[in-house]
GUFI-362680 format. One line per field, with one value per residue: residue in one letter; z, x, y of N, C-alpha, C in turn. Coordinates in steps of 0.02 Angstrom, whole numbers, plus 32768, in hexadecimal, padded with zeros to 4 digits. Example, Ala and Ser with C-alpha at 12.3 -4.5 7.8 and 13.67 -1.06 7.14 Angstrom:
! residues 2
type	(a,s)
n.up	(8186,8162)
n.east	(8294,8282)
n.north	(7EE4,7F90)
ca.up	(8186,8165)
ca.east	(8267,82AC)
ca.north	(7F1F,7FCB)
c.up	(8186,818A)
c.east	(8294,8285)
c.north	(7F5B,8002)
***
This chain:
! residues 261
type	(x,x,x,x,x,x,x,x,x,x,x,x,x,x,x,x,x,x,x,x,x,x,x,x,x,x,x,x,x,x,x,x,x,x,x,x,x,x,x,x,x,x,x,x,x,x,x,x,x,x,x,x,x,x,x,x,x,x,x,x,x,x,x,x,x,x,x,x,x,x,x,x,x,x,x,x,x,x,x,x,x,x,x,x,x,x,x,x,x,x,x,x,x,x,x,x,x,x,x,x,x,x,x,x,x,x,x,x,x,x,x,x,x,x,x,x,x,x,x,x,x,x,x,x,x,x,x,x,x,x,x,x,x,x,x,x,x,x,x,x,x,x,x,x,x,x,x,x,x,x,x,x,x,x,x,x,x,x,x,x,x,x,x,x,x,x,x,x,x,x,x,x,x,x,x,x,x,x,x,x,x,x,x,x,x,x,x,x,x,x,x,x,x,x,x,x,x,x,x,x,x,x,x,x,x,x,x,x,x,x,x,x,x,x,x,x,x,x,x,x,x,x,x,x,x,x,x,x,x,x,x,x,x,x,x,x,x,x,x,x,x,x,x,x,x,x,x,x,x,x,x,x,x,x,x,x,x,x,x,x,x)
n.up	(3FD4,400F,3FD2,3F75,3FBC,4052,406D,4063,40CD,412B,4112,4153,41E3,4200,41F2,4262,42D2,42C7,42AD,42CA,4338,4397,4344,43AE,43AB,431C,42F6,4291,425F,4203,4182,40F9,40C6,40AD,4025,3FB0,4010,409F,4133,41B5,416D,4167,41E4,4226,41C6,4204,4292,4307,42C0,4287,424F,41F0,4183,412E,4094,4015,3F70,3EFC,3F41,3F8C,402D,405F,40DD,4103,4150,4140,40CF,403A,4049,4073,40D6,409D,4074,4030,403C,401A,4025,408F,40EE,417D,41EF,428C,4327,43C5,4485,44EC,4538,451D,44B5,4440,43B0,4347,42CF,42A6,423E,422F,42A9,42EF,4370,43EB,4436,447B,44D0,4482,43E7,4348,42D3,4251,4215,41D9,419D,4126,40EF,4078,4067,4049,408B,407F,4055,3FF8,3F83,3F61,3EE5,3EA8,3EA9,3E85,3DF0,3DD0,3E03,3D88,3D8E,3D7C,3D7A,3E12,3E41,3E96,3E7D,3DFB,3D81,3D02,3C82,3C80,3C8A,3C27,3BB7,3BE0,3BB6,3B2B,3A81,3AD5,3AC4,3B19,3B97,3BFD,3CAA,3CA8,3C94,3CF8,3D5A,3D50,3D9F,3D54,3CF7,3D2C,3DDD,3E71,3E70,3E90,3E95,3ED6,3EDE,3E4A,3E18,3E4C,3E25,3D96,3D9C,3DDF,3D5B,3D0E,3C9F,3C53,3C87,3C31,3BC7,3B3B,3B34,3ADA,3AA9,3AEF,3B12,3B1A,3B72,3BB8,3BE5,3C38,3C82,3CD2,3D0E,3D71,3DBF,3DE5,3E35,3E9F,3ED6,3F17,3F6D,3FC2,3FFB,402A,4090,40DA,4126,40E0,4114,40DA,410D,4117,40B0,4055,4021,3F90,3F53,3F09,3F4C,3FC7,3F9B,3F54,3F45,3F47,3EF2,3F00,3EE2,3E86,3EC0,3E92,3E8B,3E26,3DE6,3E0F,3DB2,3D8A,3D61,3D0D,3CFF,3CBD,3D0C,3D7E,3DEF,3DD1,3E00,3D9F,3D67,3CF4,3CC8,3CDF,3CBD,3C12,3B85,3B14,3A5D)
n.east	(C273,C25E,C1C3,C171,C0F2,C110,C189,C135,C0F3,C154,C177,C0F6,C11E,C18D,C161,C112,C168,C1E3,C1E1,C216,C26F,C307,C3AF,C41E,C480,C4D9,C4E5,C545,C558,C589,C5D0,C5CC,C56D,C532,C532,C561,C596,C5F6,C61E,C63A,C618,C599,C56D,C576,C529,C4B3,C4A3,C461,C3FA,C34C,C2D3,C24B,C1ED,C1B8,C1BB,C18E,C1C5,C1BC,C218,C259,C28D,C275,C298,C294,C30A,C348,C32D,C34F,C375,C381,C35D,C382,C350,C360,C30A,C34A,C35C,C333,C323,C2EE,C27E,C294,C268,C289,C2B0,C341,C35A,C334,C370,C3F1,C3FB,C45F,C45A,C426,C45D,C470,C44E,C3DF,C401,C383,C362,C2FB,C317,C2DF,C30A,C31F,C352,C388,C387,C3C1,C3F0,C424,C468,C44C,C420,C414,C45C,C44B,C46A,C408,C3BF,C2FE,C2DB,C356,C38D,C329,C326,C3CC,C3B0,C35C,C2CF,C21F,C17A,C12F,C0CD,C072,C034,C015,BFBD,BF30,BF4C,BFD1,C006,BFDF,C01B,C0A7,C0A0,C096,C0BF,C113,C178,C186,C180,C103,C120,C19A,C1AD,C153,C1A4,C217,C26B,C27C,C23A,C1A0,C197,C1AD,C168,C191,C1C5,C13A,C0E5,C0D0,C0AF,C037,BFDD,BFDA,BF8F,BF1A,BF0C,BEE6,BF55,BFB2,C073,C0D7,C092,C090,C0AA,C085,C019,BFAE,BEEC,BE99,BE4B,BE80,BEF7,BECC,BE71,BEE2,BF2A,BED8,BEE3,BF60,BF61,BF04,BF33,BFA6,BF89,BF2A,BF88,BFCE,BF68,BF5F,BFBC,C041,C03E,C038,BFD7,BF7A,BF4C,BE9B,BE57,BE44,BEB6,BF40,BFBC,BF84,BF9D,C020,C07B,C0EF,C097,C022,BF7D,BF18,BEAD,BE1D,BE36,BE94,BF1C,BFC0,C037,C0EB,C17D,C1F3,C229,C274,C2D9,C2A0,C23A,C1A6,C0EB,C053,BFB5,BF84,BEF5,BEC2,BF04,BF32,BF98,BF7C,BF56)
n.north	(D0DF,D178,D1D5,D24B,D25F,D239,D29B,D2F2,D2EE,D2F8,D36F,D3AA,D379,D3BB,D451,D43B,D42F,D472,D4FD,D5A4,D585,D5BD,D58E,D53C,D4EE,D48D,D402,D386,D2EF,D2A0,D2F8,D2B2,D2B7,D33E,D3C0,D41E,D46C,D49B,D437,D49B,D50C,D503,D4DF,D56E,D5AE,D59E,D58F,D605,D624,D626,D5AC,D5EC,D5B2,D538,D4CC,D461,D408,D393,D30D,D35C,D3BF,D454,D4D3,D565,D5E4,D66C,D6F3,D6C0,D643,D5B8,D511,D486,D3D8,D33D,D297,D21A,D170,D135,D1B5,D204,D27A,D2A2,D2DF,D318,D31F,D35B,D2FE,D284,D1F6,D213,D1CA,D153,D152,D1E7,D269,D2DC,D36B,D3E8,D44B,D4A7,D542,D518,D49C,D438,D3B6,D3AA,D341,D2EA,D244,D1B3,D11D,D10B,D142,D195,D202,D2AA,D350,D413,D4B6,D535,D57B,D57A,D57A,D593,D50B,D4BD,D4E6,D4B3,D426,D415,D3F5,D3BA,D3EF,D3FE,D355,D35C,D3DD,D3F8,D429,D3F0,D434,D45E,D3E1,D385,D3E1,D398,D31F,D330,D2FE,D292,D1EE,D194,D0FC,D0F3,D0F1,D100,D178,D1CE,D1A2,D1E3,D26C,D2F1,D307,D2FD,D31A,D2D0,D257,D1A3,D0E5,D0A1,D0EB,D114,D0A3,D086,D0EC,D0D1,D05A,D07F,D0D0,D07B,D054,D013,CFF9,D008,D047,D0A6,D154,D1B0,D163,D198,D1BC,D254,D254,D1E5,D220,D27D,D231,D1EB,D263,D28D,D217,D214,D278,D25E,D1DC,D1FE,D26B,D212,D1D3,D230,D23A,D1CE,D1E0,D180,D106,D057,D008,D044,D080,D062,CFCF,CFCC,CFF5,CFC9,CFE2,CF91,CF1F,CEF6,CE90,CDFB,CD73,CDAD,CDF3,CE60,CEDE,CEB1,CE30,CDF6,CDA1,CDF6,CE26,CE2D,CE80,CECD,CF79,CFFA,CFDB,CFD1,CF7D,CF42,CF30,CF0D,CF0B,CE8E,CE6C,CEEC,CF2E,CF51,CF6A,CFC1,CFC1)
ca.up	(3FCF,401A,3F86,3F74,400B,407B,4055,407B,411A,4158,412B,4194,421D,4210,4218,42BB,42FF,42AB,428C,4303,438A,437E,433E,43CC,4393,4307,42FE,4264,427C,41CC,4158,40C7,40C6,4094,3FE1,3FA2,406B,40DD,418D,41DA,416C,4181,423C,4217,41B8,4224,42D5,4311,429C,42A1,421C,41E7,4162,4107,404A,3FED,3F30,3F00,3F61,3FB0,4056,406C,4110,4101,4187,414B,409E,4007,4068,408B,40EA,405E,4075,4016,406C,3FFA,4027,40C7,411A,4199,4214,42E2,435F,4409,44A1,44E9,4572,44F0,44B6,43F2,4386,4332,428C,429F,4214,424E,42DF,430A,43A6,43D3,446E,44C0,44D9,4448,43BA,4308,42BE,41F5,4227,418A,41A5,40F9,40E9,4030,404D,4045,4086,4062,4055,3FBD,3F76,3F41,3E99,3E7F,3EBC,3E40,3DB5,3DC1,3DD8,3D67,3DB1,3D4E,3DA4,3E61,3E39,3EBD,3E74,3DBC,3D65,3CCA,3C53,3C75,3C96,3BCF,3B95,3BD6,3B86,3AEC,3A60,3AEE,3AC2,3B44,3BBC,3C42,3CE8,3CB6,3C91,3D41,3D88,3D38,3DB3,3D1D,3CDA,3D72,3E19,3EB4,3E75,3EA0,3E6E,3EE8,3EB7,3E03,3E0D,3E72,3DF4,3D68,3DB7,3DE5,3D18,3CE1,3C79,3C60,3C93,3BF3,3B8F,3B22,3B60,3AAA,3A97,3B0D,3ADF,3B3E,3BC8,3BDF,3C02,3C7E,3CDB,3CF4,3D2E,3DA3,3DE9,3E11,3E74,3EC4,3EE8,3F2A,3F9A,3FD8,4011,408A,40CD,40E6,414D,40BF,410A,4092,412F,4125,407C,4025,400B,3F40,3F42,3EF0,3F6E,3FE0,3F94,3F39,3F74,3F11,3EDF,3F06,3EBB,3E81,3ED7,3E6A,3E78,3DE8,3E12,3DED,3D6A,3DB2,3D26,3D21,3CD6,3CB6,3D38,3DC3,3E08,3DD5,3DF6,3D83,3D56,3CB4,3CB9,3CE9,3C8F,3BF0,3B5D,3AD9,3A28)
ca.east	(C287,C222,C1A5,C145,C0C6,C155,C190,C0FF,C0E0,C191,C16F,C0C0,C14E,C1D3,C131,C0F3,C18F,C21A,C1F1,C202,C294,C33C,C3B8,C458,C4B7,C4D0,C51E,C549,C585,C5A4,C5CC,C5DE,C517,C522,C529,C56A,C5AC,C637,C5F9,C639,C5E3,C54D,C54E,C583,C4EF,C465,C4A0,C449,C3DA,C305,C2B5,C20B,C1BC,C1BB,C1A2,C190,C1D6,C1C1,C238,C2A4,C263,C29A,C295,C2A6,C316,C37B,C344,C342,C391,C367,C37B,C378,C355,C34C,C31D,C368,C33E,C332,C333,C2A9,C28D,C2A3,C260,C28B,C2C7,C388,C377,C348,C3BC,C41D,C415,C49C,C443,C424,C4A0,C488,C414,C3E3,C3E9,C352,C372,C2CF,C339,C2F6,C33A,C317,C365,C37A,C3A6,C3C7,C416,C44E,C4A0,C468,C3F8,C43D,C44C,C482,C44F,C40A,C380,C2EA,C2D5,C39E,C391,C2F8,C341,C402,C39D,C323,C298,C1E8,C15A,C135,C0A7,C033,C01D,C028,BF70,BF37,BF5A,C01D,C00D,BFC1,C04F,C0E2,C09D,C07F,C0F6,C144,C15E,C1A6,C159,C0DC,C133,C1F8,C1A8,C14A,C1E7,C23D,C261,C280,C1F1,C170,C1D2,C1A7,C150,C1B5,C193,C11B,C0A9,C0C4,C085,BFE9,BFD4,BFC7,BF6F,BEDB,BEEE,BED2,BF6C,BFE7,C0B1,C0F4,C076,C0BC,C0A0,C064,BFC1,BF66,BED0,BE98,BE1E,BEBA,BF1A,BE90,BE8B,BF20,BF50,BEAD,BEF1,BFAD,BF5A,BEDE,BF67,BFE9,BF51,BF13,BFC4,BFEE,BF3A,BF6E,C008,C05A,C050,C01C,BFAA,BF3D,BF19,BE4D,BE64,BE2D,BEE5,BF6F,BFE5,BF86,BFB5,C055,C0B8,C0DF,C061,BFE0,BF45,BEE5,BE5D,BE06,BE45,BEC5,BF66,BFE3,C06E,C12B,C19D,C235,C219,C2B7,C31D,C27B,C229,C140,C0B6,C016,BF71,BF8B,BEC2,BE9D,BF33,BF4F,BFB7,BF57,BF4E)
ca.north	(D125,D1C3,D1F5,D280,D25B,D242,D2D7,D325,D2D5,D304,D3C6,D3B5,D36D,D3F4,D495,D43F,D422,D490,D541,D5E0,D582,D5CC,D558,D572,D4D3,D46A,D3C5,D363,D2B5,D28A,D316,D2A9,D2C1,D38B,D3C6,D46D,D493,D460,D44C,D4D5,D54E,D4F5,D4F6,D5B4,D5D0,D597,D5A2,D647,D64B,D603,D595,D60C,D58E,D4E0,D4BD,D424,D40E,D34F,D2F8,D381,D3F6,D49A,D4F4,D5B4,D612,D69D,D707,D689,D60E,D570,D4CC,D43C,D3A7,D2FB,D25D,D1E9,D13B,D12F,D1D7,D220,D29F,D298,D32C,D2EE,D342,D341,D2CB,D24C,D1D8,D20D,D196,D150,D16F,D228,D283,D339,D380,D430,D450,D4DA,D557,D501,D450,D3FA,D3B9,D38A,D305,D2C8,D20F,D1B5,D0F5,D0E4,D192,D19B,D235,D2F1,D386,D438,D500,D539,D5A5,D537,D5AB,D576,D4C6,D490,D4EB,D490,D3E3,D3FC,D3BB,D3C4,D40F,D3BE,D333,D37A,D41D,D3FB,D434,D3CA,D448,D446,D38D,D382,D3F3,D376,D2F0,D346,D2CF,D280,D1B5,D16D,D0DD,D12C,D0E7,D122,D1E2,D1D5,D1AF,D216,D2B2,D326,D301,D313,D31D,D2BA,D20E,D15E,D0A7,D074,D125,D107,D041,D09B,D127,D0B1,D026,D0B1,D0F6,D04E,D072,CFDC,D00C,D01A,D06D,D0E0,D192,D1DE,D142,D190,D1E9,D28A,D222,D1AA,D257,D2A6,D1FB,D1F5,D2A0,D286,D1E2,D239,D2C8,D249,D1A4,D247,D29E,D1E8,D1B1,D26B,D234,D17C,D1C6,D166,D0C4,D02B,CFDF,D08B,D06A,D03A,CF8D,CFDB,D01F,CFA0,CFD6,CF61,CECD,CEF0,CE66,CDB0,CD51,CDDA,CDF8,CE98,CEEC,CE8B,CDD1,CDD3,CD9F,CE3A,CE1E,CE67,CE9D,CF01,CFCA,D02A,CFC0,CFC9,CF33,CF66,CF19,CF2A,CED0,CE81,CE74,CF34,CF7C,CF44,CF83,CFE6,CF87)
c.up	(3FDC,3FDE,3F9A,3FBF,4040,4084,4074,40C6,414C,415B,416A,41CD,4231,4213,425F,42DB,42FF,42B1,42D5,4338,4371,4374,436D,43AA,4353,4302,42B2,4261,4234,4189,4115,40B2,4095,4048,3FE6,3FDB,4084,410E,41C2,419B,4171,41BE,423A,4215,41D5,427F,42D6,42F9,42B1,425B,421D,41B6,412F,40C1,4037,3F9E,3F21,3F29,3F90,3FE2,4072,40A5,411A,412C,417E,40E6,4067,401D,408C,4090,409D,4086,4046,403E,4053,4021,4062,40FE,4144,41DE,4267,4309,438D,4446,44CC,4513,454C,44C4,445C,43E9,4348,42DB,4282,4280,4221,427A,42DC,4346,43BB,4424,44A0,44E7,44B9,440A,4380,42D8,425F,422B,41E2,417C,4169,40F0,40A3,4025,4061,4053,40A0,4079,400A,3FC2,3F53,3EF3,3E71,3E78,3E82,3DF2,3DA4,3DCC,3DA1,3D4B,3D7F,3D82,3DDD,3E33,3E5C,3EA0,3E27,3DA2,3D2B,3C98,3C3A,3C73,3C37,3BBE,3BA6,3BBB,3B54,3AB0,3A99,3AE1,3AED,3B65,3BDE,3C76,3CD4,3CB2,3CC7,3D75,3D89,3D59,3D86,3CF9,3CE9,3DAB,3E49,3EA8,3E5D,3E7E,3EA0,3ED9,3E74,3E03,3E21,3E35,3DB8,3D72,3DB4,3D95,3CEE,3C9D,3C8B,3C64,3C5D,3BB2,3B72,3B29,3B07,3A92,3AB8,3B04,3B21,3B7F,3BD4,3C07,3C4C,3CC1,3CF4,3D25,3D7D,3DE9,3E02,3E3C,3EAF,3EF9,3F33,3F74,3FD4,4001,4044,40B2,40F2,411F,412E,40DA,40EC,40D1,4133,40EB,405F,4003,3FA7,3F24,3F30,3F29,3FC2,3FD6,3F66,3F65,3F33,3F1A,3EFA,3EC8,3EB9,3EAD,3EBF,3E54,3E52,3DF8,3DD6,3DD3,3D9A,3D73,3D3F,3CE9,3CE5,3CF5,3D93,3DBB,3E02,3DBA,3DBC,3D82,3D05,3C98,3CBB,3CB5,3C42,3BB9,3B13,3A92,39E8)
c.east	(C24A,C204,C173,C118,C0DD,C151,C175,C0F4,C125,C18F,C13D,C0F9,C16F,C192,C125,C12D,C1D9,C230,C1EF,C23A,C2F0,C37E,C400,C48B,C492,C4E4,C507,C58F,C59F,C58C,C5C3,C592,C4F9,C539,C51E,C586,C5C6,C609,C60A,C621,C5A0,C544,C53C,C539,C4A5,C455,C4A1,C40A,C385,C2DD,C24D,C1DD,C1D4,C19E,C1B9,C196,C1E9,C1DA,C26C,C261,C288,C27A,C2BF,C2CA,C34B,C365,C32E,C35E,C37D,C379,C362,C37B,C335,C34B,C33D,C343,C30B,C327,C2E2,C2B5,C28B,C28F,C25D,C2AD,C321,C3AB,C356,C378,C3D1,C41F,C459,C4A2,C43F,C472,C49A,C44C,C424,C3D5,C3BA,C35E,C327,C2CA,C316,C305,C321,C348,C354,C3A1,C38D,C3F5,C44C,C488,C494,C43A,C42F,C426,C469,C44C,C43F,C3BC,C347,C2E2,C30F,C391,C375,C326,C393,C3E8,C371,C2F9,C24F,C1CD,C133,C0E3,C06A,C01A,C01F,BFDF,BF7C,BF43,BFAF,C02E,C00B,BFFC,C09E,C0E2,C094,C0C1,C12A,C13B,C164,C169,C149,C109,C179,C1DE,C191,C186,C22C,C23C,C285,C258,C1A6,C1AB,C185,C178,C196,C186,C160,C0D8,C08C,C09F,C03C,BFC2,BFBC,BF98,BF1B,BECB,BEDB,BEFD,BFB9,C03F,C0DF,C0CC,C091,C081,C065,C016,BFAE,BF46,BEBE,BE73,BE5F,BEDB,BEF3,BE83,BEC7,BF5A,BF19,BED0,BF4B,BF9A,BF37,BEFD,BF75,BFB7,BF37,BF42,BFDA,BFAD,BF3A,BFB7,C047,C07B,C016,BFEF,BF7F,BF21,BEDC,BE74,BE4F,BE61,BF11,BFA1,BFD8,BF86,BFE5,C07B,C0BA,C0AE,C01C,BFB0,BF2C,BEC2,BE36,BDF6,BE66,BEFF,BF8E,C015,C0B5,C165,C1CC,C22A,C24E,C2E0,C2DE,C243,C1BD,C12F,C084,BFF1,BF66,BF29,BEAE,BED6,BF5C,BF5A,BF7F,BF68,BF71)
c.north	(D152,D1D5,D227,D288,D246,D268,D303,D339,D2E6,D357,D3D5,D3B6,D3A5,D43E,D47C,D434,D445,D4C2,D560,D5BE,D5B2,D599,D576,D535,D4A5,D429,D390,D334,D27A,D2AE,D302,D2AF,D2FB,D370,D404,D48C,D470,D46F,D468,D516,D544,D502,D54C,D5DB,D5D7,D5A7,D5F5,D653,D615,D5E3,D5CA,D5E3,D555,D4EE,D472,D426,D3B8,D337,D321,D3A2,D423,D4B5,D537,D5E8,D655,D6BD,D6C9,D63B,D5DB,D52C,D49A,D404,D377,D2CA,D216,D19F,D125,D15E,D1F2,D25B,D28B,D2D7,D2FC,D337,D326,D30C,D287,D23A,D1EB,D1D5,D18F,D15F,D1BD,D24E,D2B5,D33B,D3C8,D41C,D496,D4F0,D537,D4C5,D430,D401,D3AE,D368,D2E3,D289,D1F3,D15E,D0E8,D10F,D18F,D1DC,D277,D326,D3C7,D48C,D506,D56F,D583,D558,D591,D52B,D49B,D4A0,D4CA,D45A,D3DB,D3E7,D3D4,D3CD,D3DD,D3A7,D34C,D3AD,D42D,D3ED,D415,D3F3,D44F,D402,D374,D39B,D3B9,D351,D2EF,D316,D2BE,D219,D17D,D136,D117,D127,D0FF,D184,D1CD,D1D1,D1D8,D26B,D2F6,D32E,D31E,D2F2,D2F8,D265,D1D7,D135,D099,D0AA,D108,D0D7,D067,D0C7,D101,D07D,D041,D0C7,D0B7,D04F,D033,D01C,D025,D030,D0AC,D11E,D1B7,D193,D157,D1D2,D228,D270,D1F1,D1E5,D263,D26F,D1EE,D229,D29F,D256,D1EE,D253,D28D,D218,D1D7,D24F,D260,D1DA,D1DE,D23F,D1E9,D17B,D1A8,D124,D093,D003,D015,D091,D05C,CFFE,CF86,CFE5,CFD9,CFAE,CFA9,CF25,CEC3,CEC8,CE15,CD8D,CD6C,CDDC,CE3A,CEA1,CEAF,CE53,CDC4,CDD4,CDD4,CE0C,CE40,CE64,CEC7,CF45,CFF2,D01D,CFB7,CF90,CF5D,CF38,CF43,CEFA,CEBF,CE7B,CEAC,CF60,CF54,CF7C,CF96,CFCF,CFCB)
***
């Protein structure tokens, strides 16, 4: 699933390739996709009109063209973006396209069909899921206040997009792996330096992963997500541990991250 540095990397996509064309058609080849909009008021709403700017809010990306109004999108498992031009060939994956008066197109293609998308205001949007404040942009002093009497394990609040918005499992495993902070440590043992590394090693993981492109072969061979796989080993040489955490499949280093006494 698209996580946070995804995300990211798909807004960069949609500014260099999105904003300023006019959109003359739309085409949506499997409405069951939208949310909150039939697809004739969606076409409605966008044909004519020009995407002016991109935002990122954990996992969702909003594209601004009319007023408070904005393209939504989720990529759910599978979904990603496409800019091509019209004498290339549609794919059979692509669930809606704009078409842009300078013949090309943009493209959500999406094989599984489990991602979504709709109109909305991102001000409305966050506040009816709400999402806790995006991971990228969340300073340690609000970071300190969520965890303030919270007892839960660490890795189900990280994944928890109500909590902090836009970190997945393969972040989280990274995030913890870097805090030296076993998977199921409960959220209220840790002391104010467990806090501070940890809010360090979100922003840093998060920030490492847009500049990695967010693939796991672009990685520092220092990072756990180059050798998450079975019977892998740490950075380090210690063979990782794999466990099940609130129904998800995480690695850790039972030598670097153990459970607080």
């Amino acid at each position: 699933m698209p996580e946070l540095p995804s995300v990211e990397l798909f807004k960069r996509f949609f500014e260099d390739n999105g904003l300023y064309q006019t959109i003359i058609d739309v085409q949506v080849s499997s409405p069951e996709i939208l949310f909150n909009i039939k697809k004739d008021a969606f076409q409605e709403a966008l044909i004519g009109e020009k995407f002016d700017s991109s935002y990122r809010y954990g996992k969702y990306l909003f594209s601004s063209f009319k007023g408070n109004q904005d393209l939504v999108i989720h990529f759910g498992m599978t979904g990603f973006l496409r800019y091509y031009s019209k004498e290339d060939n549609h794919h059979k994956h692509d669930r809606i396209s704009f078409i842009f008066d300078n013949g090309r197109i943009m493209s959500f293609n999406d094989p599984r069909k489990f991602g979504k998308v709709g109109i909305a205001s991102p001000r409305d949007l966050i506040r009816e899921k709400k999402l806790g404040p995006d991971a990228l942009h969340l300073d340690y002093p609000l970071f300190k206040k969520l965890f303030h009497n919270r007892k839960g394990a660490l890795k189900p609040l990280l994944l928890n997009q109500k909590f902090i918005a836009g970190i997945g499992n393969l972040y989280a495993d990274e995030i913890l792996y870097q805090s030296k902070l076993h998977p199921l440590e409960k959220a209220n043992h840790l002391q104010e330096n467990n806090l501070k590394n940890l809010h360090e090693n979100m922003v840093k993981v998060l920030k490492k992963a847009i500049d990695c492109k967010d693939s796991l072969s672009n990685f520092p061979q220092e990072y756990l997500l180059a050798h998450r796989y079975p019977q892998g080993e740490c950075p380090h040489g210690e063979k990782l541990e794999i466990i099940k955490v609130g129904g998800r499949t995480t690695y850790y280093c039972p030598h670097r991250q153990k459970l607080f006494k």
